[in-house]
C-alpha positions as CSV (number, residue, x, y, z in Angstrom):
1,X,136.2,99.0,93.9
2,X,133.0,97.0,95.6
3,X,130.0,97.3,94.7
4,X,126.8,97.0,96.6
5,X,124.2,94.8,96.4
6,X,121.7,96.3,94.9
7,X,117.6,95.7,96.1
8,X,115.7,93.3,93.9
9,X,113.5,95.1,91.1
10,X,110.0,96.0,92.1
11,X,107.2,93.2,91.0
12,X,103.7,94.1,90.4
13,X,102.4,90.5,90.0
14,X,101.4,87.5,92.4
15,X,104.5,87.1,93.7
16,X,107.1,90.0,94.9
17,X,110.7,90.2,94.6
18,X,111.6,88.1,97.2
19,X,109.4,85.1,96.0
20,X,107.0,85.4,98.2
21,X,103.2,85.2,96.8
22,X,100.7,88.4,97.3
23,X,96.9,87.9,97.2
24,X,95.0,89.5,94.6
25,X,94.0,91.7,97.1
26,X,97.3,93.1,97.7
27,X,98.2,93.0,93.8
28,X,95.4,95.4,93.1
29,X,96.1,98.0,95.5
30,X,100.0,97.9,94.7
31,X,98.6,98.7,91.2
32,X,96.1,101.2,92.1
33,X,98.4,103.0,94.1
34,X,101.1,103.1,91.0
35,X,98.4,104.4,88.8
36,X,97.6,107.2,91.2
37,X,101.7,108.0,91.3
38,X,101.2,107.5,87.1
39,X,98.4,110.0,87.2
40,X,99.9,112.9,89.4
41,X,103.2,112.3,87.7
42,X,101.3,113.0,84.2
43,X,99.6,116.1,85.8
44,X,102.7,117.4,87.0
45,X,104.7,117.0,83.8
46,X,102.0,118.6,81.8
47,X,102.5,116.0,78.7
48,X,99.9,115.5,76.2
49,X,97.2,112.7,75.4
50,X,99.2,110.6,73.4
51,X,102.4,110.6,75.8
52,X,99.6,109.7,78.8
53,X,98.1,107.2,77.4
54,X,101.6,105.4,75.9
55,X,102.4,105.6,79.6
56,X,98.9,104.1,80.8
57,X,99.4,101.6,78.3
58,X,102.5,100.2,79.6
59,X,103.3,97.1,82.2
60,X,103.5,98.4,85.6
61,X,107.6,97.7,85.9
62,X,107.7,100.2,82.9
63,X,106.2,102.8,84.6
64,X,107.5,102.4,88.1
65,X,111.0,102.7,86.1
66,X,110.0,105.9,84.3
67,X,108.7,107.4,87.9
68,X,111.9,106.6,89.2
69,X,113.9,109.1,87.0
70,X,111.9,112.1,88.2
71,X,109.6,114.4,86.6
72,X,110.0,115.6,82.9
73,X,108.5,119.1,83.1
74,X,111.8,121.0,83.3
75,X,111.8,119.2,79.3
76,X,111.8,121.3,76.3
77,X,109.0,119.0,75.1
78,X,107.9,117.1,78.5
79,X,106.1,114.6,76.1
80,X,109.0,113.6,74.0
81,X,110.8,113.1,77.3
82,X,108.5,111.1,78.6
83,X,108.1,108.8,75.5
84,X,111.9,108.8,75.4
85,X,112.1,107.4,79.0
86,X,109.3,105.1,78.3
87,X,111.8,103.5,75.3
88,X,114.8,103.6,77.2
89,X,112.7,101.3,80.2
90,X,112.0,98.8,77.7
91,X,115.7,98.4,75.9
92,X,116.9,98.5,80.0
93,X,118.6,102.0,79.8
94,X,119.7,103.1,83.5
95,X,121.3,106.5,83.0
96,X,122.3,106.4,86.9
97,X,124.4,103.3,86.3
């Protein structure tokens, strides 16, 4: 079977995916605007302190990978979800592939 190209992994930092650089300008409101998606994802999921602030702790490519798999408030426990997805972004873990 092919398979597909897939699209280069987000980057946060100076320079984005495709090597191009960013201005610090443009860094900081990529960021800002993945905190806000952090922040209204952590509302919605209802997890507690110490699951948010693992999660605000975290490099932004970990926590655009967690957002990616959806929310986690269907979860028995929405904060052991959340700290399980956090885990399974660092080790690599892409349950869609």
């Amino acid at each position: 079977s092919e398979t597909m190209a897939s699209a280069p992994q987000p980057c946060f930092g100076l320079v984005d995916a495709y090597g191009a650089r960013r201005s610090p300008d443009e860094v900081r409101i990529i960021r800002e605007m993945l905190e806000e998606d952090v922040r209204g994802f952590m509302s919605e999921s209802g997890v507690d302190g110490p699951a948010a602030r693992e999660l605000l702790s975290e490099p932004p490519e970990i926590q655009w990978a967690v957002l990616q798999r959806g929310p986690v408030k269907s979860a028995a426990n929405p904060s052991a979800a959340l700290i399980g997805r956090i885990r399974d972004a660092k080790t690599g873990f892409n349950p869609f592939g």
